[in-house]
PDB file of N, H, CA, C and O in Angstrom:
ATOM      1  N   UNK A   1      87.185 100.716 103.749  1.00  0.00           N
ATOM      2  CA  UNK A   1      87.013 102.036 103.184  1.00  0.00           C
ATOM      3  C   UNK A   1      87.132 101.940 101.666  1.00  0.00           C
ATOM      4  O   UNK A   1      87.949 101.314 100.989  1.00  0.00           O
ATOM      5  N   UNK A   2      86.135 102.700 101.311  1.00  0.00           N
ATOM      6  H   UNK A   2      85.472 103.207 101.861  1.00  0.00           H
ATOM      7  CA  UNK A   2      85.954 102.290  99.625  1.00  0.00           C
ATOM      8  C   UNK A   2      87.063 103.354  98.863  1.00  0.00           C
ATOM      9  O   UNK A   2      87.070 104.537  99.203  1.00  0.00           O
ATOM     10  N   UNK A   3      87.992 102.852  97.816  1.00  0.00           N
ATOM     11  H   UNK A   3      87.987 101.891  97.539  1.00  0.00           H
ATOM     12  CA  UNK A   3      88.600 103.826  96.915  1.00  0.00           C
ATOM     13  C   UNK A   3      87.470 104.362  95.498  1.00  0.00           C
ATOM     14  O   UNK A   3      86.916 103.648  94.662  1.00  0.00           O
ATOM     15  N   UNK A   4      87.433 105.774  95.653  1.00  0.00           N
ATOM     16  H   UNK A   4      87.883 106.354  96.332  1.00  0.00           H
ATOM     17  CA  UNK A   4      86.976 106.231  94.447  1.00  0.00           C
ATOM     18  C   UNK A   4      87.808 106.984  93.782  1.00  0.00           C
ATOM     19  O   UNK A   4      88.761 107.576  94.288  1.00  0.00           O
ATOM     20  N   UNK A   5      87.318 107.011  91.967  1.00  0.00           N
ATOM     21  H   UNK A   5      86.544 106.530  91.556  1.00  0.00           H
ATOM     22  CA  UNK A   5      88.161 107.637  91.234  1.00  0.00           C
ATOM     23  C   UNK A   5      87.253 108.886  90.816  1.00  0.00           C
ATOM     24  O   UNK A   5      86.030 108.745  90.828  1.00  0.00           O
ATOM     25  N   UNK A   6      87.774 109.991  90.480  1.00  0.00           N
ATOM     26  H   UNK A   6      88.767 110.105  90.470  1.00  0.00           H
ATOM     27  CA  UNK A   6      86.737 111.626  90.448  1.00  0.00           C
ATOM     28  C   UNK A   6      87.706 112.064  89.277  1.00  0.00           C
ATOM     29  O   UNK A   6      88.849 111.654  89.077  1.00  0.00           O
ATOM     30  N   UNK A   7      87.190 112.724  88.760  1.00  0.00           N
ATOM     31  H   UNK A   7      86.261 113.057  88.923  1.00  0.00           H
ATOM     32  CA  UNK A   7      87.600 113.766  87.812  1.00  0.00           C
ATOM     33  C   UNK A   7      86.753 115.439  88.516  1.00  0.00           C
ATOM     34  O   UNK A   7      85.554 115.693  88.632  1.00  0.00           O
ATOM     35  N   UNK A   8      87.469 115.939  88.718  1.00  0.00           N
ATOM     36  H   UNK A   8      88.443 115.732  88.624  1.00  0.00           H
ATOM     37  CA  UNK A   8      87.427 117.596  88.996  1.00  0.00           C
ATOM     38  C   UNK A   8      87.145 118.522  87.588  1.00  0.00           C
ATOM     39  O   UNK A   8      87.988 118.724  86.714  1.00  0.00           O
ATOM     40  N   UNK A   9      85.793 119.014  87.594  1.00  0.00           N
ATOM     41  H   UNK A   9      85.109 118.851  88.304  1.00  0.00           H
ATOM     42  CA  UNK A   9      84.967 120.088  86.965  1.00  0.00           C
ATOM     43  C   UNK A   9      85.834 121.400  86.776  1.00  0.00           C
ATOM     44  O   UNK A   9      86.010 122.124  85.795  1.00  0.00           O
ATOM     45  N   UNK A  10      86.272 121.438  87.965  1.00  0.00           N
ATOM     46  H   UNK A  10      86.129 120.850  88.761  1.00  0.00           H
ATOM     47  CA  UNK A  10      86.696 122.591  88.033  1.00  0.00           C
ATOM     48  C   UNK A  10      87.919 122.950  87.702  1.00  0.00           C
ATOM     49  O   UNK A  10      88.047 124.083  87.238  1.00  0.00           O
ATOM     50  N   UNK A  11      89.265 121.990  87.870  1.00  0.00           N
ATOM     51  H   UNK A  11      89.161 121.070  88.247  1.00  0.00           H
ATOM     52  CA  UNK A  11      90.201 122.428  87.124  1.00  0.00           C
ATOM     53  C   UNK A  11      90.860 121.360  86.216  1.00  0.00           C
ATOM     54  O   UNK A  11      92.016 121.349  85.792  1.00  0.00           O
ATOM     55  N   UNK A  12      89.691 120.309  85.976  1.00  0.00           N
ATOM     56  H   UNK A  12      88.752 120.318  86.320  1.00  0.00           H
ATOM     57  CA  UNK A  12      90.223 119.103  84.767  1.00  0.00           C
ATOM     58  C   UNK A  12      91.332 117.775  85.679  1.00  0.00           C
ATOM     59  O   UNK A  12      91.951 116.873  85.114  1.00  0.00           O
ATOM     60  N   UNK A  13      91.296 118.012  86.963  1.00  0.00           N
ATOM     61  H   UNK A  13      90.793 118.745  87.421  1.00  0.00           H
ATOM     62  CA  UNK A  13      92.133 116.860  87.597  1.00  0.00           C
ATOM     63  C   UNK A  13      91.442 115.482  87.218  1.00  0.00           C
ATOM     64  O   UNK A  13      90.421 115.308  86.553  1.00  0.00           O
ATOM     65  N   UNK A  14      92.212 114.620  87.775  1.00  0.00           N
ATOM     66  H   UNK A  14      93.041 114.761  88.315  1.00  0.00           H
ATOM     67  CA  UNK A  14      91.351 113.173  88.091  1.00  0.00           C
ATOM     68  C   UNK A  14      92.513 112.613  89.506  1.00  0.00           C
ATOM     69  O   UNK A  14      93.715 112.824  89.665  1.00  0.00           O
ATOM     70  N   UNK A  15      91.680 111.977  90.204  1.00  0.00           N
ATOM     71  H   UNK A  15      90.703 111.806  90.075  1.00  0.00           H
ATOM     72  CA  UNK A  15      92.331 111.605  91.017  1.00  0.00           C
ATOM     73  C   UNK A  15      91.471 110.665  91.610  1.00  0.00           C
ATOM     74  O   UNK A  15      90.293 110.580  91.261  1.00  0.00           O
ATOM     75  N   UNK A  16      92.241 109.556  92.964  1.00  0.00           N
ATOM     76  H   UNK A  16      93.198 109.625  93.247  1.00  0.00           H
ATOM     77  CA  UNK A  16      91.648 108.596  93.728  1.00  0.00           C
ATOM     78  C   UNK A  16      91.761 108.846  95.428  1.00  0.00           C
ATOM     79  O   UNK A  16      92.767 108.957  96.129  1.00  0.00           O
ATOM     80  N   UNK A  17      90.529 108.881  95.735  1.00  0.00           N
ATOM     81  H   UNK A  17      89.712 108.790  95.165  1.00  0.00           H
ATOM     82  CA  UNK A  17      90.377 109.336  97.374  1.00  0.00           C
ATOM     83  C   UNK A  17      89.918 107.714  97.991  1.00  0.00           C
ATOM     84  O   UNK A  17      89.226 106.780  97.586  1.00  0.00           O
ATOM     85  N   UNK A  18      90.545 107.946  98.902  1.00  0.00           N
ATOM     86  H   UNK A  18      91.107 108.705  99.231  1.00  0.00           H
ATOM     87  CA  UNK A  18      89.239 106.795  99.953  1.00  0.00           C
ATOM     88  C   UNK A  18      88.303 108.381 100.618  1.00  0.00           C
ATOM     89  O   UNK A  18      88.562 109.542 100.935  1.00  0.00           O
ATOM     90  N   UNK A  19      86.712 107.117 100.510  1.00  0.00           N
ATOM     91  H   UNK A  19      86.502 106.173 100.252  1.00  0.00           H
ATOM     92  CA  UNK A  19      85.762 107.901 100.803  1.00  0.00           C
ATOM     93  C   UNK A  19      85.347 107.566 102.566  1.00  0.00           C
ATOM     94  O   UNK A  19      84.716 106.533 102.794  1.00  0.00           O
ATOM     95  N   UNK A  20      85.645 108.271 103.471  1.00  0.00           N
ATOM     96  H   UNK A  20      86.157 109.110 103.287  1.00  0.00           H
ATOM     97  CA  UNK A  20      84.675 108.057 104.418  1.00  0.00           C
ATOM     98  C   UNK A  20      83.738 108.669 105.223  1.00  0.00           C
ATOM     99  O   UNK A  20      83.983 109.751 105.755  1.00  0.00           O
ATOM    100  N   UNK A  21      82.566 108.021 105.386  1.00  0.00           N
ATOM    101  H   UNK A  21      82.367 107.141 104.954  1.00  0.00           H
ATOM    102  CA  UNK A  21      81.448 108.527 105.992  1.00  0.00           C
ATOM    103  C   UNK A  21      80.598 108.890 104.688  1.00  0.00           C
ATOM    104  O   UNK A  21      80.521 108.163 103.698  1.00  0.00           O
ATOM    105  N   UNK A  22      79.870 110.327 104.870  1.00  0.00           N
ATOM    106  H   UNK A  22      79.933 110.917 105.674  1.00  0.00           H
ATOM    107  CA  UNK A  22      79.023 110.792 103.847  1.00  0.00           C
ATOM    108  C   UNK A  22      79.623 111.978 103.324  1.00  0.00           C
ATOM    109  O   UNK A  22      79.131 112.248 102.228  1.00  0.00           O
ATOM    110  N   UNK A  23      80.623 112.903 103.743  1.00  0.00           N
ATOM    111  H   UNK A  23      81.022 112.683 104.633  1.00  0.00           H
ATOM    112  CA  UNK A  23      81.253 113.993 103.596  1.00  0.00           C
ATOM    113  C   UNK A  23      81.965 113.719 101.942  1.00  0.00           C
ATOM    114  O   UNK A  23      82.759 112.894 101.489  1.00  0.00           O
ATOM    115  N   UNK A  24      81.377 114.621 101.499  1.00  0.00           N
ATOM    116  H   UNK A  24      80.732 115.291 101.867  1.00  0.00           H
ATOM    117  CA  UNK A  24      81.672 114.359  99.908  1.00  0.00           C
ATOM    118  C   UNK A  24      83.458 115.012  99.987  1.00  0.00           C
ATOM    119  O   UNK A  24      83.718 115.958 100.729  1.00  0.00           O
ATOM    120  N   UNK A  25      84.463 114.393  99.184  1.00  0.00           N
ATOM    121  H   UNK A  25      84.252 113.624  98.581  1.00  0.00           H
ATOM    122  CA  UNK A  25      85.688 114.748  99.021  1.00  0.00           C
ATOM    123  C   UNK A  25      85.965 115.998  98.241  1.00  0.00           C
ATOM    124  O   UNK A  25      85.168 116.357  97.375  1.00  0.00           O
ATOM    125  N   UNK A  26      86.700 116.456  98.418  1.00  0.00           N
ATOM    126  H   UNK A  26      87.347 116.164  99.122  1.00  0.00           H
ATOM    127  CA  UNK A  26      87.501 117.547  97.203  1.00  0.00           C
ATOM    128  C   UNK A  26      88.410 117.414  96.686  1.00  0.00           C
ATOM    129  O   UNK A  26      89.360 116.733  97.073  1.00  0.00           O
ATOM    130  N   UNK A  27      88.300 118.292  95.278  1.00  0.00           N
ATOM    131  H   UNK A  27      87.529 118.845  94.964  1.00  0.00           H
ATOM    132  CA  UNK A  27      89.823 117.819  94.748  1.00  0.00           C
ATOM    133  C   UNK A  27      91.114 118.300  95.396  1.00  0.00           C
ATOM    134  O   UNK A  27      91.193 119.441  95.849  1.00  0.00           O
ATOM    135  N   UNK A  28      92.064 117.490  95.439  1.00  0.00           N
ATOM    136  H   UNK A  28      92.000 116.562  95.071  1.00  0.00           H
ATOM    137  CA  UNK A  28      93.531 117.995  96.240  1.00  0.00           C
ATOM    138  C   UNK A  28      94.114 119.159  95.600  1.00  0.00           C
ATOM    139  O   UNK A  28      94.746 119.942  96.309  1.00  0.00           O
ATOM    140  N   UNK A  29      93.986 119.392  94.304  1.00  0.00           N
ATOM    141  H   UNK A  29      93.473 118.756  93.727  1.00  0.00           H
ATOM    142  CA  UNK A  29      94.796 120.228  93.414  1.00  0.00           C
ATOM    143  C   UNK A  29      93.758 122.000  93.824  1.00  0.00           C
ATOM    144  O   UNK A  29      94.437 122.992  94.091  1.00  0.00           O
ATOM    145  N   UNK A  30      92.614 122.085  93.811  1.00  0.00           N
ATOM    146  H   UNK A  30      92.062 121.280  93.594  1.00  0.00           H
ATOM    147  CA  UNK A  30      92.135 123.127  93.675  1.00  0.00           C
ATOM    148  C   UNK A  30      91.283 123.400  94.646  1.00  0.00           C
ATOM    149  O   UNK A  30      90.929 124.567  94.817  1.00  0.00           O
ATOM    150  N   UNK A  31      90.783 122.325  95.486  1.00  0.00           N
ATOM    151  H   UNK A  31      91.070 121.377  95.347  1.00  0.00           H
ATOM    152  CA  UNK A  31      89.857 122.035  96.776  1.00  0.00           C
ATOM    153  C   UNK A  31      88.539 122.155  96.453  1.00  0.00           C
ATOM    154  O   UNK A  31      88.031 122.542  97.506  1.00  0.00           O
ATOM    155  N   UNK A  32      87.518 122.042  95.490  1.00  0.00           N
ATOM    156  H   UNK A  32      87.930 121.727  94.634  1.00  0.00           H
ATOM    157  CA  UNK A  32      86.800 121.967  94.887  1.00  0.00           C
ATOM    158  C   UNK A  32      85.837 120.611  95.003  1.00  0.00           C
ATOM    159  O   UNK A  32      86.365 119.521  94.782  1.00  0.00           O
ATOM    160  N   UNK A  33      84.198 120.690  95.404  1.00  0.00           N
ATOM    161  H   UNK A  33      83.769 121.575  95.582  1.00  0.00           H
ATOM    162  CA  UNK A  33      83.749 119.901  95.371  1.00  0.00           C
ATOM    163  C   UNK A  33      82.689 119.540  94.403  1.00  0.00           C
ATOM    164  O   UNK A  33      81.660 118.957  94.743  1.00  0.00           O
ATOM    165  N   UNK A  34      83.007 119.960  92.982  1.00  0.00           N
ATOM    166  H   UNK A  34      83.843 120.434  92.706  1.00  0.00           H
ATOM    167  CA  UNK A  34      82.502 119.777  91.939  1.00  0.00           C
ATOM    168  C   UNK A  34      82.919 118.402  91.157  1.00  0.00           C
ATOM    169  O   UNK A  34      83.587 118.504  90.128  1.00  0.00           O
ATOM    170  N   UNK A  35      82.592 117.332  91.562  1.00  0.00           N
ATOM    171  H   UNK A  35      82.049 117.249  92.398  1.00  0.00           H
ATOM    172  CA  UNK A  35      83.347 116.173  91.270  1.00  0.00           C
ATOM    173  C   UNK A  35      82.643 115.323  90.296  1.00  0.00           C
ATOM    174  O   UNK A  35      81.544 114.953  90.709  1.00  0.00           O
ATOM    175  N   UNK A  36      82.890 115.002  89.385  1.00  0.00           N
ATOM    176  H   UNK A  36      83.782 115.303  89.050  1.00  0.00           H
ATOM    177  CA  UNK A  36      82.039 113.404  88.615  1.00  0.00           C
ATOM    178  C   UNK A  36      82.883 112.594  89.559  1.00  0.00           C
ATOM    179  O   UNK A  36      83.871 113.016  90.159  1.00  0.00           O
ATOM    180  N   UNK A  37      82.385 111.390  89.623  1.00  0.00           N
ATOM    181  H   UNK A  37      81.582 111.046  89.135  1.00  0.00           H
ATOM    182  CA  UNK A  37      82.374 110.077  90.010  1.00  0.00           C
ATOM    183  C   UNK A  37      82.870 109.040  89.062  1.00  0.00           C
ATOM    184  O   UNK A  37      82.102 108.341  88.401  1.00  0.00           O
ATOM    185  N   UNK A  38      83.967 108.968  89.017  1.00  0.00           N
ATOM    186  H   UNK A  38      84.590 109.536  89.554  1.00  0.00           H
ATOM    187  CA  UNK A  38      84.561 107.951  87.433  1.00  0.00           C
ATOM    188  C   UNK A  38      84.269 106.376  87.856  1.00  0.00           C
ATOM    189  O   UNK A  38      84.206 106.139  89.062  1.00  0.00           O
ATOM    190  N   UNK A  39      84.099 105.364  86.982  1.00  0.00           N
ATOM    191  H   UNK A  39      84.150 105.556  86.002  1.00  0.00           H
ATOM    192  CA  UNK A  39      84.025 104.252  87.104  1.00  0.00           C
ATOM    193  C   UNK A  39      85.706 103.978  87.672  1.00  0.00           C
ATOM    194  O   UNK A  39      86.630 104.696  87.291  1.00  0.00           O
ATOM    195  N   UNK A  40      85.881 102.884  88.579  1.00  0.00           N
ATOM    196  H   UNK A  40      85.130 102.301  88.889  1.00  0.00           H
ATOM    197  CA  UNK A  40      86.990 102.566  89.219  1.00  0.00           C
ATOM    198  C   UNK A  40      87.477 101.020  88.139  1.00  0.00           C
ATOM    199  O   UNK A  40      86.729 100.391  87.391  1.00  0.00           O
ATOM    200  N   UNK A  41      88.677 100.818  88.369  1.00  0.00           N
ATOM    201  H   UNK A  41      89.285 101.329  88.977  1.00  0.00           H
ATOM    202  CA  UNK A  41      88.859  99.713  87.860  1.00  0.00           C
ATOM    203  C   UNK A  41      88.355  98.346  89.021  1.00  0.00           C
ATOM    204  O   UNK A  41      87.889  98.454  90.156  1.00  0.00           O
ATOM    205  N   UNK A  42      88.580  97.433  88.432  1.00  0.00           N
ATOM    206  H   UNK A  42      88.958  97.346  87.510  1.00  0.00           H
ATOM    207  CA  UNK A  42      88.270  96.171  89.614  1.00  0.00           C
ATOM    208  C   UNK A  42      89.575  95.268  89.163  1.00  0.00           C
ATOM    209  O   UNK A  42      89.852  94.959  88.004  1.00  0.00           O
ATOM    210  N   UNK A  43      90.403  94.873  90.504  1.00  0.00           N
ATOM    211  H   UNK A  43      90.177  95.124  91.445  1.00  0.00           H
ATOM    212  CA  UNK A  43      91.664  94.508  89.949  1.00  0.00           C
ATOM    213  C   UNK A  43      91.018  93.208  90.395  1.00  0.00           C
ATOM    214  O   UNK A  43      90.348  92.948  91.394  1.00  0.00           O
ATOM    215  N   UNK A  44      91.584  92.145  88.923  1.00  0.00           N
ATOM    216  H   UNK A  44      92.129  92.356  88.111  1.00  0.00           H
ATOM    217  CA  UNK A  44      90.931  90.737  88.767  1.00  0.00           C
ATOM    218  C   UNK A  44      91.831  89.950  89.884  1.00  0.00           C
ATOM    219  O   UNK A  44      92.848  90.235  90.516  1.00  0.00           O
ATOM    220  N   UNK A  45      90.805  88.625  89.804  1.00  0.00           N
ATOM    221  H   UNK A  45      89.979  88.394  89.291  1.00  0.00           H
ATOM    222  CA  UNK A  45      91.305  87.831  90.976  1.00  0.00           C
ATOM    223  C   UNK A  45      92.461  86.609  90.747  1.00  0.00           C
ATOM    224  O   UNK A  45      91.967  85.921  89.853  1.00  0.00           O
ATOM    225  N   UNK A  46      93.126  86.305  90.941  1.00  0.00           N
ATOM    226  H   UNK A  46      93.527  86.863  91.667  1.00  0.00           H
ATOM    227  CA  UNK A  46      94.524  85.995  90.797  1.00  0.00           C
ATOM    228  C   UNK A  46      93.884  84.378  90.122  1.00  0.00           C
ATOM    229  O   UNK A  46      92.777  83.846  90.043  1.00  0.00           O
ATOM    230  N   UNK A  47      94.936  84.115  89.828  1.00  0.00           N
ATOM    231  H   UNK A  47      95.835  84.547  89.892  1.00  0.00           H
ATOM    232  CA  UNK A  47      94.657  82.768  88.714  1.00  0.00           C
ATOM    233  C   UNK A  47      95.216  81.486  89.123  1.00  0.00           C
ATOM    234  O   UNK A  47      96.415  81.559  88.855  1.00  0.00           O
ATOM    235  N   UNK A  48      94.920  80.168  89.716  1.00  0.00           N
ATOM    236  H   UNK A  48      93.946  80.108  89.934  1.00  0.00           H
ATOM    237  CA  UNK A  48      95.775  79.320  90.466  1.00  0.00           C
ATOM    238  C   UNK A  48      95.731  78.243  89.237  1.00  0.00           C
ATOM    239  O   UNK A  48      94.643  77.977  88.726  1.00  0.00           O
ATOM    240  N   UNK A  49      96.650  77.772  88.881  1.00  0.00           N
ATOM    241  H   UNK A  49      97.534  77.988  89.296  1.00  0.00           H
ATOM    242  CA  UNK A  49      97.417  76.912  88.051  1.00  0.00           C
ATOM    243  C   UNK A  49      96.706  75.401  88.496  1.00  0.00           C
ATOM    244  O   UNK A  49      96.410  75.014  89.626  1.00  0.00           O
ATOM    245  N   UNK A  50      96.552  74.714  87.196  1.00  0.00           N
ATOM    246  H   UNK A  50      96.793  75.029  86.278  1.00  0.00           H
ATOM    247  CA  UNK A  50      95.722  73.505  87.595  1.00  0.00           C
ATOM    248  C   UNK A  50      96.558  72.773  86.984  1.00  0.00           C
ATOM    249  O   UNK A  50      97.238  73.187  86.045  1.00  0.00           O
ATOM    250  N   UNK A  51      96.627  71.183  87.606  1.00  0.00           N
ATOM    251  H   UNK A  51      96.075  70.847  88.369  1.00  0.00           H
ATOM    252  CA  UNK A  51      97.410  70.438  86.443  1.00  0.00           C
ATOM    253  C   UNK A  51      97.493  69.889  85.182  1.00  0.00           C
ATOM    254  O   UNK A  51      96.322  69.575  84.968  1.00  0.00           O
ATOM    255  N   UNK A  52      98.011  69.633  84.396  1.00  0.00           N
ATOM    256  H   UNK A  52      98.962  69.888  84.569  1.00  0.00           H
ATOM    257  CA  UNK A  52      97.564  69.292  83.234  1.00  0.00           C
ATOM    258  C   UNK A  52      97.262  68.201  82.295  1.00  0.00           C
ATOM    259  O   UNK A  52      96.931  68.142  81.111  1.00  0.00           O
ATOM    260  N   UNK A  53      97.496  67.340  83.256  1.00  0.00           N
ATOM    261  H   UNK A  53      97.765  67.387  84.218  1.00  0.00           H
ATOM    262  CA  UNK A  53      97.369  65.702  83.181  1.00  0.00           C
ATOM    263  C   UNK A  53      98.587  65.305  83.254  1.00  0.00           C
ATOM    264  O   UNK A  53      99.230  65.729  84.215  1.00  0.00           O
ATOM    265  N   UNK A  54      99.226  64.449  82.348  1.00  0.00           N
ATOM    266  H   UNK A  54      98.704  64.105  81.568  1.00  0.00           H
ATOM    267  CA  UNK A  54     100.567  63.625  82.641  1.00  0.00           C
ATOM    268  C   UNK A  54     101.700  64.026  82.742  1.00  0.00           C
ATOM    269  O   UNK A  54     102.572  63.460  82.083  1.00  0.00           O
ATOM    270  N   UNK A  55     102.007  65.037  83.528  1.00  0.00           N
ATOM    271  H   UNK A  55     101.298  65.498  84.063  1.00  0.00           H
ATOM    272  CA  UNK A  55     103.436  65.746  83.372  1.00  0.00           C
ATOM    273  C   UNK A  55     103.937  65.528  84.566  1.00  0.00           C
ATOM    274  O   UNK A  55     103.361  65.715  85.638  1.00  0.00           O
ATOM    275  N   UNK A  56     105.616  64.908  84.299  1.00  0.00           N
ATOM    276  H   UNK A  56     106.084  64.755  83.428  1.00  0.00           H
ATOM    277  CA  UNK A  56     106.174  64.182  85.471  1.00  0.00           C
ATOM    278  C   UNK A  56     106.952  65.329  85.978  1.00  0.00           C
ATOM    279  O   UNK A  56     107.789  65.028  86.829  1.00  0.00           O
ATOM    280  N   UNK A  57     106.834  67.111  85.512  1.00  0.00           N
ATOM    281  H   UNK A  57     106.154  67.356  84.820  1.00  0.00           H
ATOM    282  CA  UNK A  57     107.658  67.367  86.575  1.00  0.00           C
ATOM    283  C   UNK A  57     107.326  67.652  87.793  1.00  0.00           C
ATOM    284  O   UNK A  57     107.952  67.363  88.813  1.00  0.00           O
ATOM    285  N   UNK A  58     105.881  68.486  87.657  1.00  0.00           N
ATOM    286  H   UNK A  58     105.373  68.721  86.829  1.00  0.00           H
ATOM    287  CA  UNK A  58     105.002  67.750  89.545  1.00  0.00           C
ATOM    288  C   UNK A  58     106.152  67.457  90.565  1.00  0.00           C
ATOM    289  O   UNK A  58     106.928  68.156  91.217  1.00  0.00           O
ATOM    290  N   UNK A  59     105.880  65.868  90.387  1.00  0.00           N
ATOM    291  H   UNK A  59     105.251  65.300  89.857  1.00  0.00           H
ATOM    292  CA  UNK A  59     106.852  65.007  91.000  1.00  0.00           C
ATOM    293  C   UNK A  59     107.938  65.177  91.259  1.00  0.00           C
ATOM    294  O   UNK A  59     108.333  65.189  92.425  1.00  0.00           O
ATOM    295  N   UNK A  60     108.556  65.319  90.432  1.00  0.00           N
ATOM    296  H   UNK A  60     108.236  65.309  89.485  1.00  0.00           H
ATOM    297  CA  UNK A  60     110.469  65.670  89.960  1.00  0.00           C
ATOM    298  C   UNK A  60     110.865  67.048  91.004  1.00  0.00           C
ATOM    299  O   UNK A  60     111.751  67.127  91.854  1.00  0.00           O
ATOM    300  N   UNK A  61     109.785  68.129  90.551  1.00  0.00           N
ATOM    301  H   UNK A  61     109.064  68.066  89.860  1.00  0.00           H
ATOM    302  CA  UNK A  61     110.331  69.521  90.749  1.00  0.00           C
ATOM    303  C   UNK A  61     109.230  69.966  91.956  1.00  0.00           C
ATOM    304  O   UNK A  61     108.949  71.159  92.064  1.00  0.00           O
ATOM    305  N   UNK A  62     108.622  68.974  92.852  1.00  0.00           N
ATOM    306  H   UNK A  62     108.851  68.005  92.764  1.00  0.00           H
ATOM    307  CA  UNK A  62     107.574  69.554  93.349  1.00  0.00           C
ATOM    308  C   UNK A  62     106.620  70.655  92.987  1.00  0.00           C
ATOM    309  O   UNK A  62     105.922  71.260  93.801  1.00  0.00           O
ATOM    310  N   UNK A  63     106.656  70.869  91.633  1.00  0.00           N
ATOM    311  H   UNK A  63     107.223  70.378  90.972  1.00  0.00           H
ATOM    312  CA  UNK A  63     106.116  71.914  91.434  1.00  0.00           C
ATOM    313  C   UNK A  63     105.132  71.596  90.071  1.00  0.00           C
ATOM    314  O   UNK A  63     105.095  70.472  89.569  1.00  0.00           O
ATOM    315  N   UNK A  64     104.475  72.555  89.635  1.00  0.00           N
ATOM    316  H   UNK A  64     104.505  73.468  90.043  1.00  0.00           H
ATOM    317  CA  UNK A  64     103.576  72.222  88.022  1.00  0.00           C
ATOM    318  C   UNK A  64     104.468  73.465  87.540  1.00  0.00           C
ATOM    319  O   UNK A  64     104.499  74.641  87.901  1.00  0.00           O
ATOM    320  N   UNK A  65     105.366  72.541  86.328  1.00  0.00           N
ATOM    321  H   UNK A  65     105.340  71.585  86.035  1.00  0.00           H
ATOM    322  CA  UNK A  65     106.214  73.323  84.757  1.00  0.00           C
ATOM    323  C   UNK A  65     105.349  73.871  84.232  1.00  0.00           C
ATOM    324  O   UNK A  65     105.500  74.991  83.743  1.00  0.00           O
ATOM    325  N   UNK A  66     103.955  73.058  84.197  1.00  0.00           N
ATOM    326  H   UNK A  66     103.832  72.148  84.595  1.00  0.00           H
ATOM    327  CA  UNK A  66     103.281  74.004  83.028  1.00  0.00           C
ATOM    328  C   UNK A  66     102.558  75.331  83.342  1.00  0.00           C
ATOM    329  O   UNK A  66     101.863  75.929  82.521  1.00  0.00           O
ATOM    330  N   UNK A  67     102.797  75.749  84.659  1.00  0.00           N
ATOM    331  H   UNK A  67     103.362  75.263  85.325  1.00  0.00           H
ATOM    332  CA  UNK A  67     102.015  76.861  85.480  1.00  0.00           C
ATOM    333  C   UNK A  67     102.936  77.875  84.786  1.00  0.00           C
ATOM    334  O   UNK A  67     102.823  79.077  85.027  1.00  0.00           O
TER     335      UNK A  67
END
């Protein structure tokens, strides 16, 4: 189910609905289906730590220090 973000015409809200089906949403504050359609954010995709060549704590700490 897709999240959208709206701003309300009618009494200046903004808010985020999940949309389903084709049934256009209303705003919660005034019930109003005078809606823009706001651009949504896109939450970025997580970042995995690479090694960095010669670093002995890897080894030592099972882990990468430099992450």
């Amino acid at each position: 189910m897709p999240l959208f973000s709206y701003h309300c015409t009618g009494c200046d809200t903004e808010f985020e609905t999940l949309v389903i089906g084709s049934e256009p949403p209303a705003c919660p504050d005034c019930g109003s289906t005078d809606l823009q359609q706001l651009l949504s954010r896109v939450a970025p995709e997580p970042r995995v730590a690479e090694p960095t060549g010669s670093c002995c704590a890897c080894e030592q700490y099972g882990r990468c220090a430099a992450a």
